[in-house]
Each structure stands twice: as C-alpha cells, then as structure tokens.
C-alpha atoms as an extended CHARMM CRD file, in Angstrom:
* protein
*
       187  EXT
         1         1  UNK       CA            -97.6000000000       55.1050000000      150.6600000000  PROA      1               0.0000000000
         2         2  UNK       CA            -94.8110000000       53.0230000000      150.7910000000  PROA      2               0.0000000000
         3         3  UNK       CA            -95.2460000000       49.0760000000      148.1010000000  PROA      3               0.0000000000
         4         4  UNK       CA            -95.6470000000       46.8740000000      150.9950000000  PROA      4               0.0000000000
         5         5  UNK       CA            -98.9210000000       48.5820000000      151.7590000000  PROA      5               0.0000000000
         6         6  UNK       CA            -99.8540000000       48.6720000000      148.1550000000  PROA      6               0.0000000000
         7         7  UNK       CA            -99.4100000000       44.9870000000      147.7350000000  PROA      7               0.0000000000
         8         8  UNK       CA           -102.9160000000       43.8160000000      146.9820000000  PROA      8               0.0000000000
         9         9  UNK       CA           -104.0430000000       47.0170000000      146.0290000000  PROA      9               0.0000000000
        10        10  UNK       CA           -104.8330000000       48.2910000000      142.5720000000  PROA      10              0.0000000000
        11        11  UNK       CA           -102.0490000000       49.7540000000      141.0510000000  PROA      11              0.0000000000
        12        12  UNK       CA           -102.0480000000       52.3740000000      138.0130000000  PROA      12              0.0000000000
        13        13  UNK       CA            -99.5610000000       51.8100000000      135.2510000000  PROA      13              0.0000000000
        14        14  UNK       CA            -97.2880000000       53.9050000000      132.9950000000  PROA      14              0.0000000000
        15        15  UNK       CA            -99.5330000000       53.8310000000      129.7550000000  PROA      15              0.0000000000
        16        16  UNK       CA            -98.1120000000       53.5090000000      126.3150000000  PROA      16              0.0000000000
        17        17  UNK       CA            -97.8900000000       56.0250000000      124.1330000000  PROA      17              0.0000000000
        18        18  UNK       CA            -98.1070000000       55.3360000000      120.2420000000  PROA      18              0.0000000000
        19        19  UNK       CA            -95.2450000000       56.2460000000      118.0770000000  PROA      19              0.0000000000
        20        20  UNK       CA            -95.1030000000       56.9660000000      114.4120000000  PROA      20              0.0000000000
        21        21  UNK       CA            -92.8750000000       54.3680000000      113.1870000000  PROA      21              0.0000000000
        22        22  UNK       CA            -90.3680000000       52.2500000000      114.2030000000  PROA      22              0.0000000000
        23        23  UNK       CA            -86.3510000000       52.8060000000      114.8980000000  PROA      23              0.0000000000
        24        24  UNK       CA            -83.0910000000       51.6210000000      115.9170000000  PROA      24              0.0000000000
        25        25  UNK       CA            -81.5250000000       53.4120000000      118.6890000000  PROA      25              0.0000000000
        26        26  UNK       CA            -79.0200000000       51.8920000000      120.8920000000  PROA      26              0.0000000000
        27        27  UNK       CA            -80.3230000000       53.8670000000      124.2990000000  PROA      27              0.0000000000
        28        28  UNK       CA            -83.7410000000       52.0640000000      123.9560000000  PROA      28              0.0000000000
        29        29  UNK       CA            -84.5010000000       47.7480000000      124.2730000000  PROA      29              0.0000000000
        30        30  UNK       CA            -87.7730000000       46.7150000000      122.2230000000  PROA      30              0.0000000000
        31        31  UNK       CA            -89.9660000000       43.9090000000      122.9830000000  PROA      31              0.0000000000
        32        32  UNK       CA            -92.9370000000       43.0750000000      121.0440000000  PROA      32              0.0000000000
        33        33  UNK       CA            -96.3890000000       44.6760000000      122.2290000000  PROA      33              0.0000000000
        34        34  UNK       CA            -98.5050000000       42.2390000000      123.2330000000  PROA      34              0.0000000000
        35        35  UNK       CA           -102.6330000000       41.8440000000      122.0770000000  PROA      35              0.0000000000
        36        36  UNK       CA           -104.3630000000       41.0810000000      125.4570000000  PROA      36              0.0000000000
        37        37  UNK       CA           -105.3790000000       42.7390000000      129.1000000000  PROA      37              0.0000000000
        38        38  UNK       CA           -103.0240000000       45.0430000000      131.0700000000  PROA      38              0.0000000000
        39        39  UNK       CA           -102.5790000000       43.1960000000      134.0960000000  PROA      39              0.0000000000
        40        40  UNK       CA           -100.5620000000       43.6610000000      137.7220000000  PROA      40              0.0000000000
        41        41  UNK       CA            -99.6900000000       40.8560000000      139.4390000000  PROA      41              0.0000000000
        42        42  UNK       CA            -99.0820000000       40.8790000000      143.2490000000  PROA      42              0.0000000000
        43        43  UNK       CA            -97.9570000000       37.6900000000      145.2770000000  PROA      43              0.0000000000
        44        44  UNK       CA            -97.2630000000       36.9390000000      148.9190000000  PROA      44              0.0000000000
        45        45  UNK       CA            -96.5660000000       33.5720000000      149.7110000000  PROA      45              0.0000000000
        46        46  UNK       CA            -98.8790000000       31.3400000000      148.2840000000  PROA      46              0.0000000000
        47        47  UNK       CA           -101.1630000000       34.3420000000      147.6650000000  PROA      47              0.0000000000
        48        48  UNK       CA           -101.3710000000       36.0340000000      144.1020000000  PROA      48              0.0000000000
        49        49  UNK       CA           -104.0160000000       38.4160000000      142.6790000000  PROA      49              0.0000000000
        50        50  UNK       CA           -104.8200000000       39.8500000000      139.4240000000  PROA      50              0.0000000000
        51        51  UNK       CA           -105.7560000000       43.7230000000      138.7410000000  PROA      51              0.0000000000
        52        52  UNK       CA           -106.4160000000       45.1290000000      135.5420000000  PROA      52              0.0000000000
        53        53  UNK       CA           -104.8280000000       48.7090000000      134.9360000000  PROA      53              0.0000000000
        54        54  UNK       CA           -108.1120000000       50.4900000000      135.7210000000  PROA      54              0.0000000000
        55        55  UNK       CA           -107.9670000000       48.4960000000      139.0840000000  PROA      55              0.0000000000
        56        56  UNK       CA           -110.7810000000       45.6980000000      138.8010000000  PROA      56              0.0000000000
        57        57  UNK       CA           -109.6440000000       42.7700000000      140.8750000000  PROA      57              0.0000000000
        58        58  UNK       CA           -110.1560000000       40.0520000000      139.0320000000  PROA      58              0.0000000000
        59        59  UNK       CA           -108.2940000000       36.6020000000      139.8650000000  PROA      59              0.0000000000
        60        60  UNK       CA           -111.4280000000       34.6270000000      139.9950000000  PROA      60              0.0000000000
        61        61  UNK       CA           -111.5390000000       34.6530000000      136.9290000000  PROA      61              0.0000000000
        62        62  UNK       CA           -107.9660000000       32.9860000000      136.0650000000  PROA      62              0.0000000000
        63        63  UNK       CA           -107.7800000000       30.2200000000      138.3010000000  PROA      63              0.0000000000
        64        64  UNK       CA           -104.0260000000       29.9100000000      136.3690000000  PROA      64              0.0000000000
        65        65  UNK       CA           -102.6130000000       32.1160000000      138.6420000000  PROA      65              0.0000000000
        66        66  UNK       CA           -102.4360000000       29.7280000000      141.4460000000  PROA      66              0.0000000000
        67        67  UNK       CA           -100.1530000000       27.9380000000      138.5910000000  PROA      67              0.0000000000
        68        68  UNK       CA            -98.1160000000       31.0490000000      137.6550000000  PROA      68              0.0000000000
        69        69  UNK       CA            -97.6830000000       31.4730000000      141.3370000000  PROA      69              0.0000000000
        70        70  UNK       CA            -95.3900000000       28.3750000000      141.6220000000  PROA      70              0.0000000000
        71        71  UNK       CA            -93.3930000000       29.9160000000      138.9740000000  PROA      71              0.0000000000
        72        72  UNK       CA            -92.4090000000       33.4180000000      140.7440000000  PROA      72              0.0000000000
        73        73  UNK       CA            -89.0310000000       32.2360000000      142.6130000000  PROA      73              0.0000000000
        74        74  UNK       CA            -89.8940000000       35.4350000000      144.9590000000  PROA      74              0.0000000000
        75        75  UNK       CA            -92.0560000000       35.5850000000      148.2910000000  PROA      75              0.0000000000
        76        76  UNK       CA            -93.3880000000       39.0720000000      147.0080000000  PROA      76              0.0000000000
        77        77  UNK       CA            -93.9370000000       40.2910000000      143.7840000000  PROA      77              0.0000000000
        78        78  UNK       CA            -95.7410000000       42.9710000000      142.5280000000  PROA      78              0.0000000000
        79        79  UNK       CA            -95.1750000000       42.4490000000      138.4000000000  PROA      79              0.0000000000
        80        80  UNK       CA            -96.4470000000       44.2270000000      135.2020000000  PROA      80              0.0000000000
        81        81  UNK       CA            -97.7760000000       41.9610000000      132.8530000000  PROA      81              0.0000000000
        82        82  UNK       CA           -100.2340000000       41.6660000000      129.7720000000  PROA      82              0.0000000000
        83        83  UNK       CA           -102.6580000000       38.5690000000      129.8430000000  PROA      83              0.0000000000
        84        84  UNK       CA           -103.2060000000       37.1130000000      126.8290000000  PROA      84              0.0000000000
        85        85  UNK       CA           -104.5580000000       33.9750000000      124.9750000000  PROA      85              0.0000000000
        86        86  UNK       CA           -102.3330000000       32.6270000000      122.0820000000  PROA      86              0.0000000000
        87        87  UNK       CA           -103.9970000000       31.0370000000      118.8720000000  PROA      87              0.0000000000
        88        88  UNK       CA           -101.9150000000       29.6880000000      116.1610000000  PROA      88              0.0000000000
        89        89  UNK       CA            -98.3350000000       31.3670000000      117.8910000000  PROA      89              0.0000000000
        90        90  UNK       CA           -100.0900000000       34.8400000000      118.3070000000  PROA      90              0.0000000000
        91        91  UNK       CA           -102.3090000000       36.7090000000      120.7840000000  PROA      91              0.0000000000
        92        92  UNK       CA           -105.8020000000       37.1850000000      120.0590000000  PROA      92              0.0000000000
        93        93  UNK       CA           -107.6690000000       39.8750000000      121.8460000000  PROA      93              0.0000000000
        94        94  UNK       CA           -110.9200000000       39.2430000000      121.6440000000  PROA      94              0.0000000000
        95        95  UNK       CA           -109.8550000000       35.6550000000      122.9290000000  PROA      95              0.0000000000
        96        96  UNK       CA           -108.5440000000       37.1900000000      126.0280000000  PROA      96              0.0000000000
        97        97  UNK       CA           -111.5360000000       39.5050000000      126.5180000000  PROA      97              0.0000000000
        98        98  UNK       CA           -114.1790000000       36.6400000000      126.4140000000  PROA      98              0.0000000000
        99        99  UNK       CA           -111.8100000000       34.3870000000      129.7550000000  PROA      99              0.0000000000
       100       100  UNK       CA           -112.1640000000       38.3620000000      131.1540000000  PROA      100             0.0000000000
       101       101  UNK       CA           -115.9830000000       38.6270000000      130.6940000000  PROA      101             0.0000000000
       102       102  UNK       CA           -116.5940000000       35.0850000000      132.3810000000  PROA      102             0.0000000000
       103       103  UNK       CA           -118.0940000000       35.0410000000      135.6030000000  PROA      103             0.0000000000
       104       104  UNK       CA           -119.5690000000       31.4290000000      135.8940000000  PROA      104             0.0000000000
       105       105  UNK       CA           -116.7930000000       29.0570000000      137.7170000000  PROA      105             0.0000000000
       106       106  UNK       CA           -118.0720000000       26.1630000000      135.4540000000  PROA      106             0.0000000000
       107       107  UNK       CA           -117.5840000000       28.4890000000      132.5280000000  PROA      107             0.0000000000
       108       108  UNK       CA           -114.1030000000       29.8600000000      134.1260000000  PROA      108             0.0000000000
       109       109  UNK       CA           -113.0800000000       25.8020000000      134.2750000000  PROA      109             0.0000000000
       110       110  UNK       CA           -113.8240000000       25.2610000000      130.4670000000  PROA      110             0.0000000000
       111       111  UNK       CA           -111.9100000000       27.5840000000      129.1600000000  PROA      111             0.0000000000
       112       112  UNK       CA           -108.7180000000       27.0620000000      130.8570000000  PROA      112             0.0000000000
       113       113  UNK       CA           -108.5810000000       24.3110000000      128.3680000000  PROA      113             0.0000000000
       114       114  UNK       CA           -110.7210000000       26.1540000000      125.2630000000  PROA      114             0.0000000000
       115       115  UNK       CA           -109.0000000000       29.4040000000      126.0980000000  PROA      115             0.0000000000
       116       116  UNK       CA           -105.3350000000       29.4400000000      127.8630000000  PROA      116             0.0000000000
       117       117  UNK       CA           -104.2130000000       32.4760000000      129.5700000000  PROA      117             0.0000000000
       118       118  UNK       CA           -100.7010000000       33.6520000000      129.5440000000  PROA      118             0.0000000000
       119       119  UNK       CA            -99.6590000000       36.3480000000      131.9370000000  PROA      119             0.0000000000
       120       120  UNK       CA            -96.6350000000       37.9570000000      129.5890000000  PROA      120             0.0000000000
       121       121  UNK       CA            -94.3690000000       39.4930000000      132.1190000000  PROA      121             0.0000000000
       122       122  UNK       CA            -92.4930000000       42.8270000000      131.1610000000  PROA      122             0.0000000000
       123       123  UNK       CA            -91.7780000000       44.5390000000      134.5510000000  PROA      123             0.0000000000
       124       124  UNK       CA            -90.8570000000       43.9720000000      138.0300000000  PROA      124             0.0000000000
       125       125  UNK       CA            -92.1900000000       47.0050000000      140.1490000000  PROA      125             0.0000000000
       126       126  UNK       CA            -91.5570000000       45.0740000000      143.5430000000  PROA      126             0.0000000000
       127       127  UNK       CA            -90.4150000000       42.4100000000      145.2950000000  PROA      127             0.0000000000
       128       128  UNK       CA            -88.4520000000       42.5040000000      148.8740000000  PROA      128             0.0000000000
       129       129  UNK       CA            -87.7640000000       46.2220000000      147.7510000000  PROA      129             0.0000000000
       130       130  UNK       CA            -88.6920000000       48.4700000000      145.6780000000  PROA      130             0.0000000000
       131       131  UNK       CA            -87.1130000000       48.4090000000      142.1540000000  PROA      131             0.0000000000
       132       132  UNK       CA            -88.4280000000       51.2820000000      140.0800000000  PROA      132             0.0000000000
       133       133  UNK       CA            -84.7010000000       53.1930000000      141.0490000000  PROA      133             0.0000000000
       134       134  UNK       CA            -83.2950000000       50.5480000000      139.3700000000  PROA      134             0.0000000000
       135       135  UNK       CA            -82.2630000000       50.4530000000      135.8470000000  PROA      135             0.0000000000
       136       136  UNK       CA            -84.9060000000       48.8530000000      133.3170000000  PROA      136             0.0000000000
       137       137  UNK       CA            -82.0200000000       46.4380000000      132.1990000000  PROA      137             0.0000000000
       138       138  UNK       CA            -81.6460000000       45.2370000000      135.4420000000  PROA      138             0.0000000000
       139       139  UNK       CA            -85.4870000000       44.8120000000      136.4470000000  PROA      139             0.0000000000
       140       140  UNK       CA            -85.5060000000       42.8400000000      132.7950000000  PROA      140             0.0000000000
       141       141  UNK       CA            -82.1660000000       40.7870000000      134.3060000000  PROA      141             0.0000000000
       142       142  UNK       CA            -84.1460000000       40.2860000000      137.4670000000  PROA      142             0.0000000000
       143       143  UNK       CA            -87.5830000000       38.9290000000      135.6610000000  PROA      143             0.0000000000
       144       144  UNK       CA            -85.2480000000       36.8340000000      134.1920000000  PROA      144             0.0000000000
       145       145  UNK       CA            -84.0210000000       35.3850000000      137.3970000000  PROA      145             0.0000000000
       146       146  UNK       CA            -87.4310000000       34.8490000000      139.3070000000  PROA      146             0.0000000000
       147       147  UNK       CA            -90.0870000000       34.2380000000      136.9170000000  PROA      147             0.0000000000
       148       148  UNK       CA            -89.5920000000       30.3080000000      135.3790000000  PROA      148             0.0000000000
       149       149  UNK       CA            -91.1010000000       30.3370000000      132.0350000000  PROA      149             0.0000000000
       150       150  UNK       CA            -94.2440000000       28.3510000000      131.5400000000  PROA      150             0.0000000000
       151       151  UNK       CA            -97.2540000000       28.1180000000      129.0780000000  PROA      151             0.0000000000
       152       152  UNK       CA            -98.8020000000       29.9220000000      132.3420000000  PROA      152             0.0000000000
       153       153  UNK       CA            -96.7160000000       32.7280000000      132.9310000000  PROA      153             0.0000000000
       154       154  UNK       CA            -93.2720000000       33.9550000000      131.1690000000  PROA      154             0.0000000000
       155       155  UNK       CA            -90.7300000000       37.0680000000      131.2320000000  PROA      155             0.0000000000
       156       156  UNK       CA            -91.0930000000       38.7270000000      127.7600000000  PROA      156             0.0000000000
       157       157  UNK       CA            -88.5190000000       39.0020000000      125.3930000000  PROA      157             0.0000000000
       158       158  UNK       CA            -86.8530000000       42.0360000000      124.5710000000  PROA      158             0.0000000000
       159       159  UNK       CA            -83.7410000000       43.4630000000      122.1850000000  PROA      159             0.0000000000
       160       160  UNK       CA            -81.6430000000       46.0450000000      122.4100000000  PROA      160             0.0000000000
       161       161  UNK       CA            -81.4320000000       48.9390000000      119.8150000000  PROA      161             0.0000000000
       162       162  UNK       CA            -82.7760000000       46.7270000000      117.2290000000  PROA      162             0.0000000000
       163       163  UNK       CA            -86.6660000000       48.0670000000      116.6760000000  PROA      163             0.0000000000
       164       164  UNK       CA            -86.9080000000       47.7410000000      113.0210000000  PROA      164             0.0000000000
       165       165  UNK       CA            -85.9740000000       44.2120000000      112.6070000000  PROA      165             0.0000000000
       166       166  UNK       CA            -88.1700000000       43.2880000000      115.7020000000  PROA      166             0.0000000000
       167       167  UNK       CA            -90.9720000000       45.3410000000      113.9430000000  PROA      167             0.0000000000
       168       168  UNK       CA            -90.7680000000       43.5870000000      111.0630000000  PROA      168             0.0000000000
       169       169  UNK       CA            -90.8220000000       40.2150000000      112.9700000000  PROA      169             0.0000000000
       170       170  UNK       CA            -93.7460000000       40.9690000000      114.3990000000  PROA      170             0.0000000000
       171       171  UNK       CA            -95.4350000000       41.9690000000      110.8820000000  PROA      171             0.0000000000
       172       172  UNK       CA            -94.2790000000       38.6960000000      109.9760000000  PROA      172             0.0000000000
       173       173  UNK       CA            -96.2190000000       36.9910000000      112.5980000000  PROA      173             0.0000000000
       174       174  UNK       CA            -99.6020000000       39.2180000000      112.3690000000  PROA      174             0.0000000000
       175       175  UNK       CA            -98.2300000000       40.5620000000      115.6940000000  PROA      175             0.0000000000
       176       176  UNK       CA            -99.9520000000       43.9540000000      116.9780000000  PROA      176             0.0000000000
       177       177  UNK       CA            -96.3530000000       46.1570000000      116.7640000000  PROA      177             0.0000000000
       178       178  UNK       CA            -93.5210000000       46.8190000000      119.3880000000  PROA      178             0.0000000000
       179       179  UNK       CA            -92.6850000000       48.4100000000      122.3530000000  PROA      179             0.0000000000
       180       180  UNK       CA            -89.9730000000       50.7710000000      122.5150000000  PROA      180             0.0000000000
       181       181  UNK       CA            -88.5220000000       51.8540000000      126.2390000000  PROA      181             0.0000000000
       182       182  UNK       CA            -85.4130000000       53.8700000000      127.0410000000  PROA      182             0.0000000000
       183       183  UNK       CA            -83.0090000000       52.0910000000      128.9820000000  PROA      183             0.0000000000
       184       184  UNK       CA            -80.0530000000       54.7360000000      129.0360000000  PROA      184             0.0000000000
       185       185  UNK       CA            -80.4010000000       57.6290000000      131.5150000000  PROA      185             0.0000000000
       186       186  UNK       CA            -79.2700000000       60.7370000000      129.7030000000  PROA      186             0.0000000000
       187       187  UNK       CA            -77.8580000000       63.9240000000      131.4190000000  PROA      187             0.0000000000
C-alpha cells in the first residue's frame, strides 16, 4: 500500500527502545523525549486527523488541530508527533491523558483553555512524496521548513552528537530523558 492510500488511516510507529545511559556520538542527533501521547498527524487540505500509535482516531477530542492545521505550510502531511500539555515549561502526562479521556464537547471546550495541547513534531513520514528514503537530517530540515511554530503545534528541537549535555538539560528541567536516533548511514 502505497502513503496516499494510507493518509487517514492509522499508522503504526517505530517504538522507542530504552537505553542504559546517555552518550555523545557524532553519527546520532538527540532531542529531548517528550511526556505525553504518541500521535500521527495526517492533513489534506483543510482536513487534519489525529491517531494515536495503537490507531484510535481521535481528533474530536483536540479541536486544536483545526489550529495546527493552519500552521503545516504543506497540502499533505502525514507527521509523527507526541501531544502533550505543558505546566510550568514541562510536559505533564497525566495532564495530557485527562484532554485524551474527554469525550463531552463542552468538557473538550474547557480545557483547551484549563489544559493546552501541543502536538510536538519530530518526523515527517509524508507529504507530496514519500520521505522515509530520505535522510533523518533532512526530514528534521524539512519539519523545519513546513511546520510554523505555535503554542499549538511546533517542530522539536534536536542536537547533534551532544546527548549528555542535552540529558542533563533535561534533568535540569524535571524533563522525562532524551531521544537518541542515528542519523549517519554506516556501511
């Protein structure tokens, strides 16, 4: 099955694995491992939905997106993301979890002002093309291009070779840990 006909369908993504500690190591970038919901984002126009990795559809229940939306620069999209709700400069799970449990649109309507979402972009999977071929550095250069940063949706930042000092960083901030990711193909 070729993207286009898995646009709006549920999509299962690479999982992380967990590592022992962190490292420096020029062949891999690091970004900081977000505390939230696994989510894929598709759009088409004016049309975006929400999946969660196990394949739940569930945009009703961020009316956001419709927000985020005018912030993809692209026709078609198909992103990986994690959705999360900031408190205090840091992503709180359980946070995210209750706008995920909502079902009640009045309910849904409150908490886009008690609880925020932001969908934390990391990958671009698809957009006119396909773009898993492509290097990770320049699916992270094209996030960069076609996602506008907004307290609704943003590209997520990432450094090269540098774990440890991004680890500690994100002890500093009572963040969850990092995300390591080779970006150098090796013969």
């Amino acid at each position: 099955m070729g993207w286009l006909e898995m646009l709006f369908e549920p999509i299962k993504p690479m999982i992380v694995s967990i590592g022992k500690e962190a490292f420096d190591d020029e062949n891999y970038i690091f970004e900081p491992k977000w505390d939230g919901w696994r989510i894929l984002i598709h759009k088409q126009g004016n049309r975006i939905e929400a999946f969660t990795r196990n394949g739940m559809l569930i945009s009703s229940k961020f009316p956001e997106l419709k927000e985020a939306a005018s912030a993809i620069k692209a026709h078609t999209a198909i992103f990986d993301c994690e959705g999360i709700v900031l408190r205090g400069g840091r992503p709180v799970f359980d946070d995210f979890s209750y706008r995920g449990r909502l079902s009640n649109s009045a309910r849904i309507n409150r908490a886009i002002n008690t609880h925020p979402v932001t969908f934390v972009v990391f990958d671009v999977l698809y957009t006119d093309r396909d773009h898993l071929a492509e290097s990770l550095t320049q699916r992270k250069q094209r996030l960069g291009d076609i996602v506008d940063s907004t307290p609704v949706i943003m590209p997520t930042m990432f450094v090269g070779g540098q774990g440890k000092g991004l680890f500690e960083l994100m002890k500093e901030r009572h963040m969850e840990g990092i995300v390591a990711s080779i970006y150098i193909i090796l013969d």
